[in-house]
C-alpha positions in Angstrom: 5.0 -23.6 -30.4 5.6 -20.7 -28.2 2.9 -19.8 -25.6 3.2 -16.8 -23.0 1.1 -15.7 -19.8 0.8 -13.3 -17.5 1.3 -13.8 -13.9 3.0 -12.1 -10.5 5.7 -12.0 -8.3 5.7 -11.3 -4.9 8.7 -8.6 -3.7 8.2 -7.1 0.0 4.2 -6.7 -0.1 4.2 -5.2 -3.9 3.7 -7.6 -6.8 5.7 -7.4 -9.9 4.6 -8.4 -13.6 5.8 -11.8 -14.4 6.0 -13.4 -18.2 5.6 -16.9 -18.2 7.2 -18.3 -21.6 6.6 -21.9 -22.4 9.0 -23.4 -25.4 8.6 -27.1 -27.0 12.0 -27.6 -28.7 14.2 -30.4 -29.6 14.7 -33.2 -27.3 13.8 -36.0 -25.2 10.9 -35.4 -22.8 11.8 -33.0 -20.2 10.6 -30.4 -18.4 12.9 -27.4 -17.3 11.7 -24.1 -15.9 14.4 -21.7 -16.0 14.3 -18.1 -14.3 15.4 -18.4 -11.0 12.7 -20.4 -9.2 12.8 -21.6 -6.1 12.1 -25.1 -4.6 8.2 -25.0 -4.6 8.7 -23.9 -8.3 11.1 -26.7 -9.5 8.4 -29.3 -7.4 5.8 -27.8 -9.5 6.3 -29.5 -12.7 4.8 -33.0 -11.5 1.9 -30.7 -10.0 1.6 -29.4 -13.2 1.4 -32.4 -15.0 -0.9 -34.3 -13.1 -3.5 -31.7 -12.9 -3.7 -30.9 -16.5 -3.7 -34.7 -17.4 -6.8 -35.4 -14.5 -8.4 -32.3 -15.6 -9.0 -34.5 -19.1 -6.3 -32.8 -21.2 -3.3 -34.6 -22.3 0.4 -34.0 -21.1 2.1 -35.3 -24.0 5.8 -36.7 -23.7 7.8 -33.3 -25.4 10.5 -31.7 -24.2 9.3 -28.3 -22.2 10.9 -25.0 -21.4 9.8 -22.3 -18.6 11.0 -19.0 -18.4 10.0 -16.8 -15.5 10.7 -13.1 -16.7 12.5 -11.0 -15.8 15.2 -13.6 -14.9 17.2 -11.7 -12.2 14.1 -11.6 -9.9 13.9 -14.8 -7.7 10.4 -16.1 -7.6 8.6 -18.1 -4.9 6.1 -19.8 -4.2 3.3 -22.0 -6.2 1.7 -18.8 -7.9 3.0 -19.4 -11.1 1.0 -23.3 -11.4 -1.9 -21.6 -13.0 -0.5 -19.7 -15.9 2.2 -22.6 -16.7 -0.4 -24.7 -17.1 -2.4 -22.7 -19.3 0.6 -22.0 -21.4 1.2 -25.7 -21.9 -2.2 -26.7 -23.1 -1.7 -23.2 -25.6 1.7 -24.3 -26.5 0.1 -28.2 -26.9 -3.1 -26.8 -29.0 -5.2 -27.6 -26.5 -6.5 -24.3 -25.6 -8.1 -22.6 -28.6 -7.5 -19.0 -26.9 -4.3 -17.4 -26.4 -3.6 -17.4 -22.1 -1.9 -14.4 -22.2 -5.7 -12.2 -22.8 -6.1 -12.0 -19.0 -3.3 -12.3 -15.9 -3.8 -15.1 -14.0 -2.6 -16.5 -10.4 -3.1 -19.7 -8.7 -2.0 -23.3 -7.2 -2.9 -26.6 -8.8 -3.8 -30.0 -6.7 -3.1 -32.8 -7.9 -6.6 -33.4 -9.5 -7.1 -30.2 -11.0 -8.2 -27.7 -8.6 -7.2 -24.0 -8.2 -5.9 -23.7 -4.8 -5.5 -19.8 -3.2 -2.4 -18.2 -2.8 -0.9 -15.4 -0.9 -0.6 -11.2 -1.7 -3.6 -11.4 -4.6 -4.2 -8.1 -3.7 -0.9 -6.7 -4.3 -0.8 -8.2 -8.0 -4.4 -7.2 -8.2 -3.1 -3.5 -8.1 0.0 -4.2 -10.0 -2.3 -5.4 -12.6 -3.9 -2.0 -12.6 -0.7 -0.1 -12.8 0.6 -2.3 -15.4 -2.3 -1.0 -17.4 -4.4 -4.7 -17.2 -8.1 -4.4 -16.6 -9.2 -8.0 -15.8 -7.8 -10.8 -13.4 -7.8 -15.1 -13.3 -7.7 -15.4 -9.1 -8.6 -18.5 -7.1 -12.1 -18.7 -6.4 -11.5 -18.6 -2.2 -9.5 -15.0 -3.1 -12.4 -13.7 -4.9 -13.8 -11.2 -2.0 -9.7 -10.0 -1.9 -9.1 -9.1 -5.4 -12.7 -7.3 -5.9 -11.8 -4.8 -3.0 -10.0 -3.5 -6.1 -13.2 -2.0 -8.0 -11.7 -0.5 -11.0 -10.5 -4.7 -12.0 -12.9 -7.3 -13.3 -11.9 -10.4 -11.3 -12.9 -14.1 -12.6 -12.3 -16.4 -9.8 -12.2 -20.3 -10.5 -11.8 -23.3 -9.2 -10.9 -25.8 -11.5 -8.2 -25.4 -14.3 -10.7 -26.4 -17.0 -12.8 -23.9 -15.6 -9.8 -21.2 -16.0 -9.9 -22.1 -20.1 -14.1 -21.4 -20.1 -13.1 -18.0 -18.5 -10.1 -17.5 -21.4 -13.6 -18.1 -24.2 -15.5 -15.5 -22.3 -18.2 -18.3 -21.0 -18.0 -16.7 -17.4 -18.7 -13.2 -16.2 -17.2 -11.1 -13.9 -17.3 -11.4 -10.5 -18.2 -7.7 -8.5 -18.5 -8.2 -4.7 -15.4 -6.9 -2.5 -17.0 -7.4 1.2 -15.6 -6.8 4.8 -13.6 -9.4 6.3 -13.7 -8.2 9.8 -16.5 -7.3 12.5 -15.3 -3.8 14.2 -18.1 -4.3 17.0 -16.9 -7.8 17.9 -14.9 -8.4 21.0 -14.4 -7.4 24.6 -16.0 -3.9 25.8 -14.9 -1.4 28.0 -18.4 -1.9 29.9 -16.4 -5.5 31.6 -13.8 -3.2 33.2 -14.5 -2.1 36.9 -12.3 0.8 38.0 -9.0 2.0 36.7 -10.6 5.1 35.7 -7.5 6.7 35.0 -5.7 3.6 32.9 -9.3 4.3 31.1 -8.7 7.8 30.3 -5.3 7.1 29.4 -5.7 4.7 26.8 -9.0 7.2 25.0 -5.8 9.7 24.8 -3.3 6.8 23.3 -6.3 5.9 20.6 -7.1 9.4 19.9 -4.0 10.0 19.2 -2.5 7.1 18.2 0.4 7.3 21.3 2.4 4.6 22.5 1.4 3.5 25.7 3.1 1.6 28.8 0.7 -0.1 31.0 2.6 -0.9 34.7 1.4 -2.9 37.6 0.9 -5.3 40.1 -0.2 -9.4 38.5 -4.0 -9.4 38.0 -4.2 -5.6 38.2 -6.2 -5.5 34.8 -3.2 -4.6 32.4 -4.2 -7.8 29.5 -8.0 -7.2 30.6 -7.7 -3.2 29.3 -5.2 -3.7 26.3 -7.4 -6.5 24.6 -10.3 -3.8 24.4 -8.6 -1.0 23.2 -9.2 -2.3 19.4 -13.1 -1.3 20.2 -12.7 2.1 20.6 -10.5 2.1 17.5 -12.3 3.9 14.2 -12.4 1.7 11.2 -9.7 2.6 8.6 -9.7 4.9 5.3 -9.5 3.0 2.0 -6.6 3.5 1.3 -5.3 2.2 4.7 -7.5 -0.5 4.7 -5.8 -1.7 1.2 -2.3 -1.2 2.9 -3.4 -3.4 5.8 -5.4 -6.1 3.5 -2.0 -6.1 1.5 0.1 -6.8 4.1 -1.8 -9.5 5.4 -2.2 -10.9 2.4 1.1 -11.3 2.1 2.1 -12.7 5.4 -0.2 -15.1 4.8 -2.8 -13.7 7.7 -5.5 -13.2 5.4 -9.2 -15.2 6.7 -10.0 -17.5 3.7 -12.4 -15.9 1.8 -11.5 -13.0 3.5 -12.1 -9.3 1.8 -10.9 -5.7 3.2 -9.7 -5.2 6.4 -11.8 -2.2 7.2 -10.8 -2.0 11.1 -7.5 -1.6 12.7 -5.3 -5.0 13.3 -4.6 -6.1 16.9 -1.6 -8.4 17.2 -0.3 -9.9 20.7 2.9 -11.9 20.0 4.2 -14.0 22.8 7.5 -12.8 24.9 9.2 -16.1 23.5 8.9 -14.7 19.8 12.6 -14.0 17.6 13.7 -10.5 16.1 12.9 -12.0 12.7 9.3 -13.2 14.0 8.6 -9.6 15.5 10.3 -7.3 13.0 10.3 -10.0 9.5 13.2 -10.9 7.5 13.9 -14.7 7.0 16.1 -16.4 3.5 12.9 -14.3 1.8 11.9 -11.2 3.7 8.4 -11.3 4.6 6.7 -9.4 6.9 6.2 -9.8 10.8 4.6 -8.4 13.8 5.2 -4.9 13.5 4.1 -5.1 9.8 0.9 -7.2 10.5 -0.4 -4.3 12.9 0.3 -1.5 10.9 -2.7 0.7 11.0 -3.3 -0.8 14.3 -1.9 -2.1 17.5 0.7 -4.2 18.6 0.2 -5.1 21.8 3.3 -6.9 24.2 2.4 -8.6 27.3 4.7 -9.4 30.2 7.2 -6.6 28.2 10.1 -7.2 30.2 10.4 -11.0 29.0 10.8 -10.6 25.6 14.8 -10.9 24.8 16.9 -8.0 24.7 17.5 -8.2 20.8 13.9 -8.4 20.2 13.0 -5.3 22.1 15.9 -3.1 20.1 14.2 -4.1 17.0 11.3 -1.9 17.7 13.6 1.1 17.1 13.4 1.5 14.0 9.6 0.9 13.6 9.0 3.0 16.5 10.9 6.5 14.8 10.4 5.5 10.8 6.7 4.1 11.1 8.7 1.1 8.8 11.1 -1.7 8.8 14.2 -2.3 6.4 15.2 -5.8 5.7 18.5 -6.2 4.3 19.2 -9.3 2.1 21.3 -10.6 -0.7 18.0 -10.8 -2.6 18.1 -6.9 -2.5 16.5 -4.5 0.6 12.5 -4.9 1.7 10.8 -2.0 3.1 7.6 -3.1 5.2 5.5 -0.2 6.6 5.2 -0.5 10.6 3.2 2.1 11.4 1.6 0.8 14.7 0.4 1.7 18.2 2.6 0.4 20.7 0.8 -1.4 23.8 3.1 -2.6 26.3 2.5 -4.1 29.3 4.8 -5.1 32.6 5.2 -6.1 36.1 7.3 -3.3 37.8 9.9 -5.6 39.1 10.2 -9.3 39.3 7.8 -10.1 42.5 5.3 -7.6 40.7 4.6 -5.4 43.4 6.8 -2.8 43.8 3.9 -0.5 43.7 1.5 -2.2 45.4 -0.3 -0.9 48.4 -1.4 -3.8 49.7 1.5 -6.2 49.1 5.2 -5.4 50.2 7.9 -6.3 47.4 10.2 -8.8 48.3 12.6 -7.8 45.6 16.6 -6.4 46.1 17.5 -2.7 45.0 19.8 -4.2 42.6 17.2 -6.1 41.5 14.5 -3.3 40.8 16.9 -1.0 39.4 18.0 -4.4 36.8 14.0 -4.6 36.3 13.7 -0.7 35.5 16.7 -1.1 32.9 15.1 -3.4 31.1 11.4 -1.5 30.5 13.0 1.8 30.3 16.8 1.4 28.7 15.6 0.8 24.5 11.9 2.0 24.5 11.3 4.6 27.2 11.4 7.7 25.4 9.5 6.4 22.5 6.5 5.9 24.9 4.4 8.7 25.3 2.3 7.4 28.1 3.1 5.5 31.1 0.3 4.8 33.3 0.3 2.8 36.7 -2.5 0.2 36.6 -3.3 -0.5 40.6 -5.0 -2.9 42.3 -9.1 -2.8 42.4 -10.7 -2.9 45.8 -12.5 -6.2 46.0 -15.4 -4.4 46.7 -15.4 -2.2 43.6 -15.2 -5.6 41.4 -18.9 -6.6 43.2 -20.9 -3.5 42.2 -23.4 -3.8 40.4 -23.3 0.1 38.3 -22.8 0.1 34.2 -19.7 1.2 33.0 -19.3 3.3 30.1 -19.3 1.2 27.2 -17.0 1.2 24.3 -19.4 2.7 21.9 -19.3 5.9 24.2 -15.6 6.4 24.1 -15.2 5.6 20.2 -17.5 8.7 19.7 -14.9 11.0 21.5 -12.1 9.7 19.9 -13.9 9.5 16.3 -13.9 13.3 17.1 -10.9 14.2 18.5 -9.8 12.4 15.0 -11.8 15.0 12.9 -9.8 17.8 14.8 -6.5 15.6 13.6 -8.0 15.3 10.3 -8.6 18.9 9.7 -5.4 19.8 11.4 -3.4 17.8 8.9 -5.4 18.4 6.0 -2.4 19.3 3.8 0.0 17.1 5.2 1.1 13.2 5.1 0.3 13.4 8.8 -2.8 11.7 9.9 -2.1 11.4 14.3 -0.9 14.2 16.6 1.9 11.4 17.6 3.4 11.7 14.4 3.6 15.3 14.0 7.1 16.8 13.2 8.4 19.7 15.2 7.7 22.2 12.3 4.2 20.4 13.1 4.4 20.6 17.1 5.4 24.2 16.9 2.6 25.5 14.7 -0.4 23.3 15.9 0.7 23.1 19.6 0.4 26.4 20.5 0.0 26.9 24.8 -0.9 29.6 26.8 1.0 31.7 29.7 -0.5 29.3 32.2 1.0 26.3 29.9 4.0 27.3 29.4 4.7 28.1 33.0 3.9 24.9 34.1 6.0 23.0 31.1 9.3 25.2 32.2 8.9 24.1 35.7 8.4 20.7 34.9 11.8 20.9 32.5 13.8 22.3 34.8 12.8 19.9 37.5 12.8 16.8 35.8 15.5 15.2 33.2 13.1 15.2 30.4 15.1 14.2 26.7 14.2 16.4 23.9 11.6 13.7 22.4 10.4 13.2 25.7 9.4 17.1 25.8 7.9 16.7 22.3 6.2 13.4 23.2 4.3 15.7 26.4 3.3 18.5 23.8 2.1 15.8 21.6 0.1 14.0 24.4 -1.1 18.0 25.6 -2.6 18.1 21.9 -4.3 15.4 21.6 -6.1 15.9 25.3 -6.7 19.6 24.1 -8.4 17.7 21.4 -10.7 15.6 23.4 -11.7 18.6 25.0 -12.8 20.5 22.4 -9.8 21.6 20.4 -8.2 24.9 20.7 -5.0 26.1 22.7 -3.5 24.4 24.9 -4.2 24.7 28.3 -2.3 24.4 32.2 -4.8 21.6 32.9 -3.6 19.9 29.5 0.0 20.2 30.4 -0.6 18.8 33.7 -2.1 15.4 32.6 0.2 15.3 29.8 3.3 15.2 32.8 1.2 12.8 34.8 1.5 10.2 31.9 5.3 10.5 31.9 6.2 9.3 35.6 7.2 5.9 35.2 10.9 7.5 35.9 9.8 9.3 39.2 7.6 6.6 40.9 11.5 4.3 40.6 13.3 7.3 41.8 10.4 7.5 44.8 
């Protein structure tokens, strides 16, 4: 008898509709599955078979066929345990309804259980496209698929548990909660000083800017990066399902775990590989830059991470998204991230230290400068010098402004972007175009002045000139919106001076 099921395969971080066939034929006991699997598949067929025969149904001794449809799409993974199994007990007459009423997704254990699996909330809206109303998920991905509301999701544990779902003895499950705390986590309140490394990083958030922290060892740089997701609005719906998707899919999902409602914050270590940071692997799947899309991506001690790792932020860093190249066909991953970097600025660290001479060579320094500035440079639109805190300043006993304070301004200064761009696939003054930058960054004569003086002074690129327009926006914004102003332009040039302090 032939039995069919619905299930879902995993291709970048959509889902595709999958049609699991099961076939008794002619024989002597087997059990193929055709389609091509891969080698967690091909191991699932003694998962299979124990679970259905300690979940009290018989496995008897016939000669079984699995098709995974379409064939020409390689599948992964152990999502398809689930929906064989049902197919079998269907295909057996063990199952008095037909499997194929409701998609379904999940691992087996040995004894029967439904084990969770990765990207249920990709298939959850392939489901919905495919013109499906109604879900079989794992019961620890139950808060994941309901972030999808228009779905009725039946999460189960057990696979006997999965056939009283199939005879309508279970209801719906309707919850989709939060899986994150946006008030958790360091505050700007801890940090004493650096007022200006402060005011630069409300511009990067407001804006969504790349940033360069420089300095000398201890000066703060980690302390002030790892509290920049608190001043960080929660994201839209529709980024928040982007975000849960992707780390859904990378496996970075919290168990039990529902939306990601606030902006990711990933730290990789300098010893991480290309494929680590930027994804890729036999089967693409996504990496650093993916997993902090929407948010930041934050590199400590910059200047260590390898040469080819650092060029692979090009791409992410113009595009907002990563293409992965493979036999299996080309994966695009969104990276759409705000770049945190911080360094020493040379190899003793204190080249710009007041206190502390540098011991380090010319050759040396310049080396050290090539390596921060060569790739990445003029994709940064801020560069601020993080010095040294008086001793005395790290005693006092004043409140700082907390974190709360400084989300409230750049909440607003988001508004301004949010009307700006209210027509447009634009949602940060970083990622304007230059159609953009010339209608919405309008300066006046004092403005422009200053801006010609400083470009025919300086070697500025073209994007570095758009990246200082940019920047001169989004402090416009902070200070109430409008046109542009000299005092706007000013700040916006201090920001870009990691070139001039090295010249210096």
């Amino acid at each position: 008898m032939l039995s069919k099921s619905i299930s879902f395969g995993i291709h970048g971080i959509d889902a595709r509709i999958i049609e699991v066939e099961v076939d008794i034929i002619r024989g002597l006991p087997g059990f193929t599955i055709v389609g091509l699997p891969d080698s967690t598949i091909r191991e699932s067929r003694e998962r299979i078979r124990s679970a259905i025969e300690n979940s009290g149904f018989e496995f008897p001794p016939r000669n079984f066929v699995v098709n995974l449809a379409p064939a020409g799409f390689k599948k992964q993974g152990a999502t398809y345990d689930l929906p064989v199994a049902m197919s079998i007990l269907h295909a057996t007459g063990q199952a008095g309804i037909d499997p194929a009423a409701i998609p379904m997704v999940g691992e087996l254990s040995l004894d029967g259980r439904v084990k969770p699996v990765r990207g249920v909330i990709s298939m959850t809206i392939a489901i919905y496209r495919g013109g499906y109303r109604s879900v079989i998920v794992p019961y620890e991905n139950r808060h994941e698929a309901a972030a999808i509301r228009e779905i009725e999701v039946f999460p189960v544990k057990t696979l006997a548990e999965t056939l009283s779902v199939l005879r309508g003895e279970f209801g719906p499950f309707r919850d989709g909660r939060e899986c994150d705390d946006p008030h958790a986590g360091p505050d700007f309140s801890d940090v004493r000083g650096q007022e200006t490394a402060k005011r630069a990083i409300e511009i990067a958030a407001a804006g969504h800017h790349n940033i360069l922290l420089y300095g000398s060892p201890g000066s703060g740089k980690t302390m002030l990066a790892k509290r920049i997701p608190s001043i960080l609005p929660p994201l839209g719906k529709e980024q928040a399902i982007e975000t849960t998707m992707i780390h859904s899919v990378g496996g970075e999902l919290k168990s039990g775990g529902g939306l990601i409602t606030h902006p990711p914050f990933r730290s990789p270590h300098h010893t991480s590989s290309d494929v680590a940071l930027a994804g890729g692997g036999t089967f693409p799947t996504v990496g650093e830059v993916s997993l902090s899309h929407n948010g930041v991506l934050f590199l400590d001690e910059f200047v260590e991470f390898k040469n080819n790792v650092i060029q692979a932020l090009r791409q992410p860093l113009e595009d907002y998204e990563i293409t992965v190249s493979r036999a299996l066909g080309t994966f695009r991953f969104p990276a759409d991230f705000m770049l945190v970097a911080a360094s020493n600025p040379c190899r003793c660290g204190y080249l710009f230290d007041g206190e502390i001479p540098c011991v380090c060579p010319p050759h040396q320094v310049r080396s050290h400068f090539q390596k921060i500035a060569g790739p990445i440079l003029d994709r940064i639109d801020i560069e601020v010098l993080v010095g040294r805190v008086p001793h005395r300043d790290l005693l006092e006993v004043h409140s700082c402004e907390k974190s709360a304070a400084i989300l409230e301004r750049v909440k607003t200064a988001r508004e301004r972007q949010k009307n700006r761009f209210d027509e447009s696939a634009t949602r940060y003054n970083s990622r304007m175009t230059p159609g953009e930058i010339r209608d919405h960054c309008r300066l006046d004569a004092d403005a422009e002045a200053v801006l010609e003086a400083a470009v025919m002074r300086t070697a500025l690129t073209a994007r570095s000139f758009f990246k200082i327009l940019k920047t001169a926006r989004t402090i416009a914004d902070l200070a109430g919106g409008g046109t542009i102003r000299k005092n706007h332009i000013l700040e916006a040039l201090s920001y870009k001076n990691l070139q001039r302090n090295y010249d210096v």
